[in-house]
HTML snippet that shows the backbone in 3Dmol.js (N, CA, C, O; Angstrom):
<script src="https://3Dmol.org/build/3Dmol-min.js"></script>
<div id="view" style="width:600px;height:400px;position:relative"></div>
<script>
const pdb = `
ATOM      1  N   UNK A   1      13.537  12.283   2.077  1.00  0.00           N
ATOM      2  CA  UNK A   1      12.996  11.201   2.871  1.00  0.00           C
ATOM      3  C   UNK A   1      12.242  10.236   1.959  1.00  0.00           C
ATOM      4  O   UNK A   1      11.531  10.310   0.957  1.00  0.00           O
ATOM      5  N   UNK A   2      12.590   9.567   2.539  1.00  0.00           N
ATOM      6  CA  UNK A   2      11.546   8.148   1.446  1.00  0.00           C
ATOM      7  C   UNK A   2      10.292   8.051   1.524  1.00  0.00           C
ATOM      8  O   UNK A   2       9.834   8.956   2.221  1.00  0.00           O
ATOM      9  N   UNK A   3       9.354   7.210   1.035  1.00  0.00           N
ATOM     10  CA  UNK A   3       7.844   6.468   1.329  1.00  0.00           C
ATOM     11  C   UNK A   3       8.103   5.973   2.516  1.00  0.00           C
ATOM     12  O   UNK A   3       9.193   5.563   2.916  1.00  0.00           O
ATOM     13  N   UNK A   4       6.824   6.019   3.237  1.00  0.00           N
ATOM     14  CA  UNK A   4       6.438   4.839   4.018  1.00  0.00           C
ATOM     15  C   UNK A   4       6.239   3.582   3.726  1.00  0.00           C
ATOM     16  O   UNK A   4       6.667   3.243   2.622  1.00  0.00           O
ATOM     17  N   UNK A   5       5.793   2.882   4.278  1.00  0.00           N
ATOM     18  CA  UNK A   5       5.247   1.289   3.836  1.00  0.00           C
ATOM     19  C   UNK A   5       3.543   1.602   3.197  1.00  0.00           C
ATOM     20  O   UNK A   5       2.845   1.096   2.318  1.00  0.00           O
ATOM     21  N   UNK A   6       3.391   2.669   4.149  1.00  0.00           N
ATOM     22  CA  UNK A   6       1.753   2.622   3.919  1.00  0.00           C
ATOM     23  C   UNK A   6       1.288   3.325   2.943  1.00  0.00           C
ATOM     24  O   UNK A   6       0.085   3.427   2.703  1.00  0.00           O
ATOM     25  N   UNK A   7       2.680   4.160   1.952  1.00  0.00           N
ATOM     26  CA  UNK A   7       2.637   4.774   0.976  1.00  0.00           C
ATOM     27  C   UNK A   7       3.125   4.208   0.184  1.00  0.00           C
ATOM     28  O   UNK A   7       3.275   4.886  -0.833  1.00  0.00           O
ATOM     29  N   UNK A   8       3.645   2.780   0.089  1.00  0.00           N
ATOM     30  CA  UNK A   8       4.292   2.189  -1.070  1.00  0.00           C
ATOM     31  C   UNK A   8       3.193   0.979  -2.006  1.00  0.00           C
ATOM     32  O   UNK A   8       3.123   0.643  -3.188  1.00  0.00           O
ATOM     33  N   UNK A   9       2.216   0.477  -0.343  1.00  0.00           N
ATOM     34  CA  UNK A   9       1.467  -0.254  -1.154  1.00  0.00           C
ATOM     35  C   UNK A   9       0.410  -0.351  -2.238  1.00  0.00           C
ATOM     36  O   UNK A   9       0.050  -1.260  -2.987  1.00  0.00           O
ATOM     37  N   UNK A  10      -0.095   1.377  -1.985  1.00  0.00           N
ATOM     38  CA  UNK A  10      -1.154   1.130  -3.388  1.00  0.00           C
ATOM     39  C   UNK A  10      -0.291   2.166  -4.542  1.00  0.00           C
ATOM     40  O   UNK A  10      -0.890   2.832  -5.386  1.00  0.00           O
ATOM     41  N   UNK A  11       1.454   2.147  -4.367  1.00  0.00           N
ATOM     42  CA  UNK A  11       1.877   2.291  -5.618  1.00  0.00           C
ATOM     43  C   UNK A  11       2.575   1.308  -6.036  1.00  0.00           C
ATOM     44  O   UNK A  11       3.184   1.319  -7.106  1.00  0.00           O
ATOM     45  N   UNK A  12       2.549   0.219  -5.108  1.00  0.00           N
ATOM     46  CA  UNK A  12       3.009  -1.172  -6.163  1.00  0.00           C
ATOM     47  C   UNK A  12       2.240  -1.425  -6.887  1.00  0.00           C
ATOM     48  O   UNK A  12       2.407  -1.694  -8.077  1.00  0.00           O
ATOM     49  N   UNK A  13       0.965  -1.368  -6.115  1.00  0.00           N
ATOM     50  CA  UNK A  13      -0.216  -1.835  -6.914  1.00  0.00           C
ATOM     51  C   UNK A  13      -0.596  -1.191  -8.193  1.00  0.00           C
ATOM     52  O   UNK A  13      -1.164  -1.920  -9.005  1.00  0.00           O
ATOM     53  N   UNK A  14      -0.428  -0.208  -8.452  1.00  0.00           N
ATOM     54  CA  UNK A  14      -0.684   0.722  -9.659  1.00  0.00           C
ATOM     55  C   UNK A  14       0.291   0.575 -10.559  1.00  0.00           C
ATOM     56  O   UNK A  14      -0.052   0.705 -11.734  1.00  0.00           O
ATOM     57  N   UNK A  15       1.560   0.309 -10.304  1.00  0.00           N
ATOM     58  CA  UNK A  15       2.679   0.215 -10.909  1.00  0.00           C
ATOM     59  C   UNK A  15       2.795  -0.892 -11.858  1.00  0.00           C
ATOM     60  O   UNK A  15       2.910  -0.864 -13.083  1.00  0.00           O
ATOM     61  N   UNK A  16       2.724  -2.180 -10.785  1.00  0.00           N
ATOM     62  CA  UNK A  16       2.487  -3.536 -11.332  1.00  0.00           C
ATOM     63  C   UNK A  16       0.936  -3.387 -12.487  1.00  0.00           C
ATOM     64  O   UNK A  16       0.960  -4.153 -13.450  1.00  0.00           O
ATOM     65  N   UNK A  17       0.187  -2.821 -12.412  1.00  0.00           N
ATOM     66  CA  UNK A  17      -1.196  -2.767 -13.219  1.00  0.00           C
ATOM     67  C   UNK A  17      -0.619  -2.222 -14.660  1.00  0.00           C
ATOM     68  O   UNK A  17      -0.836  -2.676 -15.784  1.00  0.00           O
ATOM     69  N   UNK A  18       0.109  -1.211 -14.300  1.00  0.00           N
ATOM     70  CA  UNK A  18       0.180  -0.466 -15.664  1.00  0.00           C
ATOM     71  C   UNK A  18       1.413  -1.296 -16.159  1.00  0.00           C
ATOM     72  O   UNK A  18       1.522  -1.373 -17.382  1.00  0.00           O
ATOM     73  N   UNK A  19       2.384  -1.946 -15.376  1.00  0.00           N
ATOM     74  CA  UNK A  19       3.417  -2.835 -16.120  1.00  0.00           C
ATOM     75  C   UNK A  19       2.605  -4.213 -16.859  1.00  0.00           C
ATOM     76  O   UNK A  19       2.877  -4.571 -18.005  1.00  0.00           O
ATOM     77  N   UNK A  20       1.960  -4.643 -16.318  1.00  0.00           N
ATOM     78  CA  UNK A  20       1.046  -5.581 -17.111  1.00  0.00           C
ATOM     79  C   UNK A  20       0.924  -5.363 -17.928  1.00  0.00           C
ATOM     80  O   UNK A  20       1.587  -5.978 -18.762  1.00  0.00           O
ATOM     81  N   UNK A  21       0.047  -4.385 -18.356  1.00  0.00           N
ATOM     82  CA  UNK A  21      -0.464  -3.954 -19.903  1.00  0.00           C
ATOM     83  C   UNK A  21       0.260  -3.250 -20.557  1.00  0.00           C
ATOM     84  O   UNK A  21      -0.338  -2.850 -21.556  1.00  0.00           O
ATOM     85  N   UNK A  22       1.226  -2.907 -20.493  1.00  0.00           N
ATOM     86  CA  UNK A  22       2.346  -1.894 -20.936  1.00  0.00           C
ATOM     87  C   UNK A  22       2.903  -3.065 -22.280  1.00  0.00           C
ATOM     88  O   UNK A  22       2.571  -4.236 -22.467  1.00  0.00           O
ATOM     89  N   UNK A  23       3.839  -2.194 -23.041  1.00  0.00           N
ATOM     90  CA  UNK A  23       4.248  -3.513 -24.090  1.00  0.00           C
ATOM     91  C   UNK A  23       5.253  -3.255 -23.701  1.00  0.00           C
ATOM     92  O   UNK A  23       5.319  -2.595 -22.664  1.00  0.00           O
ATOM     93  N   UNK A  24       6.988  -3.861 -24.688  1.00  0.00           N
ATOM     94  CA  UNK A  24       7.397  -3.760 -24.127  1.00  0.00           C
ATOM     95  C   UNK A  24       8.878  -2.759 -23.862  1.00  0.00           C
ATOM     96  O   UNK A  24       9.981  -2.902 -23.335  1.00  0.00           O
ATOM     97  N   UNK A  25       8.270  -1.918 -24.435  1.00  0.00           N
ATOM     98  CA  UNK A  25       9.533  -0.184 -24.332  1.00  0.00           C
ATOM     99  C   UNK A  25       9.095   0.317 -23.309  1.00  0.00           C
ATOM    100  O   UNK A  25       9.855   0.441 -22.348  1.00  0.00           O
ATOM    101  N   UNK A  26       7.376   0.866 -23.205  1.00  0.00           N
ATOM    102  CA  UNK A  26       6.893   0.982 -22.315  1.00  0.00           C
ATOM    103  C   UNK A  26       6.956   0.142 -20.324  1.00  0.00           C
ATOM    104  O   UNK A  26       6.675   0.714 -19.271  1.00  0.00           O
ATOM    105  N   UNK A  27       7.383  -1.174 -20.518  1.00  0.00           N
ATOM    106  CA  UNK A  27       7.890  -1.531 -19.546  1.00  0.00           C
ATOM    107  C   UNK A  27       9.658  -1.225 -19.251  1.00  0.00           C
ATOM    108  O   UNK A  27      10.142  -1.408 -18.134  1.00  0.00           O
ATOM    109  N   UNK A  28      10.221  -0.896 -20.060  1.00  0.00           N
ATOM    110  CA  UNK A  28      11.412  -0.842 -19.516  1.00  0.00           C
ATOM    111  C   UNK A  28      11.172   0.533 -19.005  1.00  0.00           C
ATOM    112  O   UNK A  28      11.373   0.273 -17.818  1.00  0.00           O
ATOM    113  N   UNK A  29      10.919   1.679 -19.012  1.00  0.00           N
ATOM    114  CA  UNK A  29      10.644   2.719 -19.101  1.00  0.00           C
ATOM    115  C   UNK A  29       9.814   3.100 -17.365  1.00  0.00           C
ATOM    116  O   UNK A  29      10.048   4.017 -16.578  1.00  0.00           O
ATOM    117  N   UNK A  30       8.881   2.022 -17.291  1.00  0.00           N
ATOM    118  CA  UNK A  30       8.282   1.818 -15.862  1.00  0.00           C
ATOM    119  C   UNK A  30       9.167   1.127 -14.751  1.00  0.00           C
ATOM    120  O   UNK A  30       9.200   1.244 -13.526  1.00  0.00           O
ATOM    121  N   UNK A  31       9.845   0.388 -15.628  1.00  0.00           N
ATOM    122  CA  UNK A  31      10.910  -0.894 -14.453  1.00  0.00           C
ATOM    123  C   UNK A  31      11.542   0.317 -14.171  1.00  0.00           C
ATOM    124  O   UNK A  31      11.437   0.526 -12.963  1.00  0.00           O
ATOM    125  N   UNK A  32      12.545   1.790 -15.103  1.00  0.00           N
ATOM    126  CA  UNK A  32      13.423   2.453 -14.314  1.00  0.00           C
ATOM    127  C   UNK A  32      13.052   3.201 -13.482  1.00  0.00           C
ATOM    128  O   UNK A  32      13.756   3.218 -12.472  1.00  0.00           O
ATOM    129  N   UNK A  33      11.959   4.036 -13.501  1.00  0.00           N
ATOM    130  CA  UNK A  33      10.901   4.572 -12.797  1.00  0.00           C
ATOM    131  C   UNK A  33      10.912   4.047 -11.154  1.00  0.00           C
ATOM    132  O   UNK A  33      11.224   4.668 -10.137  1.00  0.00           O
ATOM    133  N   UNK A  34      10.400   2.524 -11.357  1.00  0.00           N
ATOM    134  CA  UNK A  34      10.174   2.218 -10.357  1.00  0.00           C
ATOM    135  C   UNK A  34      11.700   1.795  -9.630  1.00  0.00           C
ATOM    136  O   UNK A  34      12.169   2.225  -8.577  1.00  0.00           O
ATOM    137  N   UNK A  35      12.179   0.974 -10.420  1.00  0.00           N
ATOM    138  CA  UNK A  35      13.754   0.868  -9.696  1.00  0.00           C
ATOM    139  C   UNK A  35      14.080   1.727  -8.730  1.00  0.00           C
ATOM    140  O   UNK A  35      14.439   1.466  -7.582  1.00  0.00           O
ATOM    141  N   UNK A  36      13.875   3.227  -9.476  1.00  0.00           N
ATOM    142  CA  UNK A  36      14.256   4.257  -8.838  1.00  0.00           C
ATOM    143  C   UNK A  36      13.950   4.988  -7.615  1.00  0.00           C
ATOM    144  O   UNK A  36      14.702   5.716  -6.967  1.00  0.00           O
ATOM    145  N   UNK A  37      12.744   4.689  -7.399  1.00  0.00           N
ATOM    146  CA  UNK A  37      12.041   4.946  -6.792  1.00  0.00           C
ATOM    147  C   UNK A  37      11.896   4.134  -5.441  1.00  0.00           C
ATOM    148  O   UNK A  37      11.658   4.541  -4.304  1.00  0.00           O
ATOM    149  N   UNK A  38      12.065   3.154  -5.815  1.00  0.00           N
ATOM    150  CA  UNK A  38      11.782   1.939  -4.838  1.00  0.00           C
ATOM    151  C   UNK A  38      13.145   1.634  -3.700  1.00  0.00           C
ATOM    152  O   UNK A  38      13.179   1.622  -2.470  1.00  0.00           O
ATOM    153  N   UNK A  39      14.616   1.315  -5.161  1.00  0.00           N
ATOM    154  CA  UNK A  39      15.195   1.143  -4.791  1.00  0.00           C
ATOM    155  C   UNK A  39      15.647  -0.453  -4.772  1.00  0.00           C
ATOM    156  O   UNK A  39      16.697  -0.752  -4.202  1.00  0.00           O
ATOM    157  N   UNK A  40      14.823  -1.483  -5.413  1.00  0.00           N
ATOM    158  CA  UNK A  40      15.593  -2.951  -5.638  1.00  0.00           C
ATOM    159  C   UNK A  40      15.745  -3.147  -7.005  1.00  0.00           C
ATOM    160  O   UNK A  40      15.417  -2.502  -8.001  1.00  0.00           O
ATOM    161  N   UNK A  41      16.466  -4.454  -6.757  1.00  0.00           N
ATOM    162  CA  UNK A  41      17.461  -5.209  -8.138  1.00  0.00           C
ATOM    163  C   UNK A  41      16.693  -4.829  -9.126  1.00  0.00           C
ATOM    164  O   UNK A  41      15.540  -5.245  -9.010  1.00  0.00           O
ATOM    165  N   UNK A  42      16.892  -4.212 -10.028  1.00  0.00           N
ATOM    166  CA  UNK A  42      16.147  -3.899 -11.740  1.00  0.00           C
ATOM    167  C   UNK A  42      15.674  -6.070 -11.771  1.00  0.00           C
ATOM    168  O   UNK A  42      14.485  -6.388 -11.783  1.00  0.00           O
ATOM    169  N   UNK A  43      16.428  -6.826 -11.777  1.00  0.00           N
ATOM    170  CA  UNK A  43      15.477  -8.112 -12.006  1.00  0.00           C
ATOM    171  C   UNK A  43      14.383  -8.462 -11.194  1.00  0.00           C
ATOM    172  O   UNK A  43      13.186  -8.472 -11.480  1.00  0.00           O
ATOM    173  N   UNK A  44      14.999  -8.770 -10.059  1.00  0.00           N
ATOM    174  CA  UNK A  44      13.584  -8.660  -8.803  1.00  0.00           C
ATOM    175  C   UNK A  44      12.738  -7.935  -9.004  1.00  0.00           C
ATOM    176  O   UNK A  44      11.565  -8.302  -8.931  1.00  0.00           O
ATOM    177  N   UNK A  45      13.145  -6.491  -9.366  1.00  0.00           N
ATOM    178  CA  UNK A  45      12.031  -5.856  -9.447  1.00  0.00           C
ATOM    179  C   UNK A  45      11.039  -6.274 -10.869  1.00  0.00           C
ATOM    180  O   UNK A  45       9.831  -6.056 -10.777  1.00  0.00           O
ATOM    181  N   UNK A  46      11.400  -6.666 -11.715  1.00  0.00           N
ATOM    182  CA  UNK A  46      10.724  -6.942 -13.069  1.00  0.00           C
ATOM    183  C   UNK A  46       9.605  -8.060 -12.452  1.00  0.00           C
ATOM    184  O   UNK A  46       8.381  -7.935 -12.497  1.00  0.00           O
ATOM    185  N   UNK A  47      10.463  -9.331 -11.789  1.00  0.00           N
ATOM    186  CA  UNK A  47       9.786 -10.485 -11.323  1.00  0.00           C
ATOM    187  C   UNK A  47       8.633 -10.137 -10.466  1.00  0.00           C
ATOM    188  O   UNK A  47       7.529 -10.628 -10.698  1.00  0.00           O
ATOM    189  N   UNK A  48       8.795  -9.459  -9.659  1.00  0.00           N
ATOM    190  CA  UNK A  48       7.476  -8.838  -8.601  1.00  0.00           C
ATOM    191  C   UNK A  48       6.273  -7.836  -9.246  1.00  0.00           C
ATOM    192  O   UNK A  48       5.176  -7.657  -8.715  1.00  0.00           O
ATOM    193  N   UNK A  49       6.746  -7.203 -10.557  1.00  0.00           N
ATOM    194  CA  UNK A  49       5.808  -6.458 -11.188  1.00  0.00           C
ATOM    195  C   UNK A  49       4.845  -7.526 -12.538  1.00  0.00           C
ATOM    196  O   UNK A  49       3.734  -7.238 -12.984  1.00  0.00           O
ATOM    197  N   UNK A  50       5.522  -8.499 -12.850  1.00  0.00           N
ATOM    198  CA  UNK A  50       5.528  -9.388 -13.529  1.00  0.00           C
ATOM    199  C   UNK A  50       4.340 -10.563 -13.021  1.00  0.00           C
ATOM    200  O   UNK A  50       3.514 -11.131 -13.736  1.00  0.00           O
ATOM    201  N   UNK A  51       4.545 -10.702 -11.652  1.00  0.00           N
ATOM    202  CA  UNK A  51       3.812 -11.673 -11.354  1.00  0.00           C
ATOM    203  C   UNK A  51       2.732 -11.147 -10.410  1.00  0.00           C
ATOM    204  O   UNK A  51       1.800 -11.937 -10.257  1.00  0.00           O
ATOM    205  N   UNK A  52       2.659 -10.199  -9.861  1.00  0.00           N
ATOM    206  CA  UNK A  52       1.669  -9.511  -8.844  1.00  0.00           C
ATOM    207  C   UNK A  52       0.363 -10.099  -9.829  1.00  0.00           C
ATOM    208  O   UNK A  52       0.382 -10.098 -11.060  1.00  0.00           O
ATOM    209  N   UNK A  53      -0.530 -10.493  -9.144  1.00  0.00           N
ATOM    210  CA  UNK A  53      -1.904 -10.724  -9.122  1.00  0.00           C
ATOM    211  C   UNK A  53      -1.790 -12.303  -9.904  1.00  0.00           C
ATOM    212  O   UNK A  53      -2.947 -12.702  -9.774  1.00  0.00           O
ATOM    213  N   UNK A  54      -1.373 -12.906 -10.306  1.00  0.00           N
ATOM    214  CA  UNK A  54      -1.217 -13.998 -11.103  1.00  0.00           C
ATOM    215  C   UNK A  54      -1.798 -15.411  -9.843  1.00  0.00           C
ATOM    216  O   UNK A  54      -1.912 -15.469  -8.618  1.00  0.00           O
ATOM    217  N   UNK A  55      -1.974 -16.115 -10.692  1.00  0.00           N
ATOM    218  CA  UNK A  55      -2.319 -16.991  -9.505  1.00  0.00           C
ATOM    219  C   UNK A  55      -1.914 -18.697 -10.467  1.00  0.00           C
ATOM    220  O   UNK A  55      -2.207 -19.085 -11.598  1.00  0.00           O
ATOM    221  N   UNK A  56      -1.236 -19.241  -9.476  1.00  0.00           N
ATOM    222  CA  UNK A  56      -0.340 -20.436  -9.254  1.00  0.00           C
ATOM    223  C   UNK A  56      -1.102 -21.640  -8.565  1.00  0.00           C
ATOM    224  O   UNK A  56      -1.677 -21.789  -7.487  1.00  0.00           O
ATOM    225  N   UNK A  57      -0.860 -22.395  -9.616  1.00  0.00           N
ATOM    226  CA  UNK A  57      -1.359 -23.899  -8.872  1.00  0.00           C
ATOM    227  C   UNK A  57      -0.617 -25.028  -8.369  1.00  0.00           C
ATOM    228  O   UNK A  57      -0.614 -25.901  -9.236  1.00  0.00           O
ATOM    229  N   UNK A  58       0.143 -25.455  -7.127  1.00  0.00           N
ATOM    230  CA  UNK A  58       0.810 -26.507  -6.872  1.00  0.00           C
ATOM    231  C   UNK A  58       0.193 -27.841  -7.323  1.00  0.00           C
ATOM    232  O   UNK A  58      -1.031 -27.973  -7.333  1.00  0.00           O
ATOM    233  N   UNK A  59       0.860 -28.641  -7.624  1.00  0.00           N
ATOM    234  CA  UNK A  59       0.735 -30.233  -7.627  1.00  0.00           C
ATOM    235  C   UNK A  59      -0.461 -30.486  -6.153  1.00  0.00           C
ATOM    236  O   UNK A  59      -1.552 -31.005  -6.385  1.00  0.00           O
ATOM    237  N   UNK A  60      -0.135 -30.112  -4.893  1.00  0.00           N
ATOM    238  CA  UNK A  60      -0.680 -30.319  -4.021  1.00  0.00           C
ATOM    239  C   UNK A  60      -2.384 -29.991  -3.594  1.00  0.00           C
ATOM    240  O   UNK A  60      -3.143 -30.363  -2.699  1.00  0.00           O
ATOM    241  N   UNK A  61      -2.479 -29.000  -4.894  1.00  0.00           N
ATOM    242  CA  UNK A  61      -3.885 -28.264  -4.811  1.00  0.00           C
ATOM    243  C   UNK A  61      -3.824 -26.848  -4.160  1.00  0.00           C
ATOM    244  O   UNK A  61      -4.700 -26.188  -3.601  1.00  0.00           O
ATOM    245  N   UNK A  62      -2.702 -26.632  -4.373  1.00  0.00           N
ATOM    246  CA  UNK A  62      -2.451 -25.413  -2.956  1.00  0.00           C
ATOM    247  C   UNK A  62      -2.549 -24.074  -4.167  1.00  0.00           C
ATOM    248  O   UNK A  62      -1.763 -24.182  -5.108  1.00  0.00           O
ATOM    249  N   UNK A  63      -3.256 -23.141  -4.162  1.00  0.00           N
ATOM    250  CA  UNK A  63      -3.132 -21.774  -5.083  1.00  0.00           C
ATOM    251  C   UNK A  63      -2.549 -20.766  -4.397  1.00  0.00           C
ATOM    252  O   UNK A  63      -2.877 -20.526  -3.235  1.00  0.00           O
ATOM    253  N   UNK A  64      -1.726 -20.147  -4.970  1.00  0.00           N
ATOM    254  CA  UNK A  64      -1.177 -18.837  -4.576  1.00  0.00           C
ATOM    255  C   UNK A  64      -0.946 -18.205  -5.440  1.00  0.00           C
ATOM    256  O   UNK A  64      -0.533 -18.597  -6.531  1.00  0.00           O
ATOM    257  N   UNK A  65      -1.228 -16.821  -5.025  1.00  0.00           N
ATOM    258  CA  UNK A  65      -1.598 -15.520  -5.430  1.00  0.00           C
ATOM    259  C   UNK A  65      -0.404 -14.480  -5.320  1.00  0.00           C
ATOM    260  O   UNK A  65       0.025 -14.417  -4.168  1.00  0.00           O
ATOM    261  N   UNK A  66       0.265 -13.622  -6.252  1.00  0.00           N
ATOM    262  CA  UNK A  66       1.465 -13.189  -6.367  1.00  0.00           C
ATOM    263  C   UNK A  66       1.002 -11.893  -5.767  1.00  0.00           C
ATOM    264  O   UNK A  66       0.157 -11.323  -6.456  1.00  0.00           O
ATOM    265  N   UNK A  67       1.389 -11.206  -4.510  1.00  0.00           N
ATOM    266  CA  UNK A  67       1.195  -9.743  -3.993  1.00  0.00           C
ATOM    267  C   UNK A  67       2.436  -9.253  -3.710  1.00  0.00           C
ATOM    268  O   UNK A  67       3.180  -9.436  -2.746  1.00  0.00           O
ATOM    269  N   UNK A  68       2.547  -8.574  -4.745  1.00  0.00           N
ATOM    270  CA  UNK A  68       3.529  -7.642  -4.357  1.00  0.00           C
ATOM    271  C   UNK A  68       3.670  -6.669  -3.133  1.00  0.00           C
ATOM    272  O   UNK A  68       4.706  -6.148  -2.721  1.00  0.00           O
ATOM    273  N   UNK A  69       2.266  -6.528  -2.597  1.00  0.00           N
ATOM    274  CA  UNK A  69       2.852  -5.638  -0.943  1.00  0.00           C
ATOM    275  C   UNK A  69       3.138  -6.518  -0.057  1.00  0.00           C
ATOM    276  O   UNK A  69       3.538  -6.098   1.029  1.00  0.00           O
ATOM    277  N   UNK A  70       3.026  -7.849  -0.249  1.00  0.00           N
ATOM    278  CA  UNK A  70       3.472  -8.761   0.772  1.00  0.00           C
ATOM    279  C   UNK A  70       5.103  -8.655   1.087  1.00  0.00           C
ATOM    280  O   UNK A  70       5.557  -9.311   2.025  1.00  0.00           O
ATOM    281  N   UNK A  71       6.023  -7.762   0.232  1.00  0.00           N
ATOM    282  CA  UNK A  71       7.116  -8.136  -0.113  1.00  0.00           C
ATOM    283  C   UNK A  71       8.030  -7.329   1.442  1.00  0.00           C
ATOM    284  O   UNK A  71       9.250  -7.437   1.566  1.00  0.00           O
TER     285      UNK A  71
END
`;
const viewer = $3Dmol.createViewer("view");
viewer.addModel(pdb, "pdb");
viewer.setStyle({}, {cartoon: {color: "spectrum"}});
viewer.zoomTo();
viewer.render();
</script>
């Protein structure tokens, strides 16, 4: 049986933390992990571990904040 939802979100969160600081053998190594685990695109998945917590500024003034449990 799989995760829940309510069991996936504070292991994105941990996941994405340690992919941050990870270099980068150590991230490929976490991307299969999690791939595996998760179950999406090895790229998507890089992009969502990649950008979780980052924060973005539009032209418009508008900031947004990359959360990966939003997904």
């Amino acid at each position: 049986m799989g995760m829940t939802m309510r069991e996936r979100k504070p292991y994105y969160r941990e996941v994405a933390k340690r992919y941050q600081k990870a270099g980068k053998k150590e991230k490929g190594v976490i991307l299969d992990e999690f791939v595996a685990t998760v179950g999406l695109n090895r790229s998507y998945a890089s992009t969502l571990l990649r950008n979780h917590g980052k924060v973005i500024n539009t032209r418009r003034g508008i900031r947004l904040k990359g959360d990966i449990t939003k997904v």
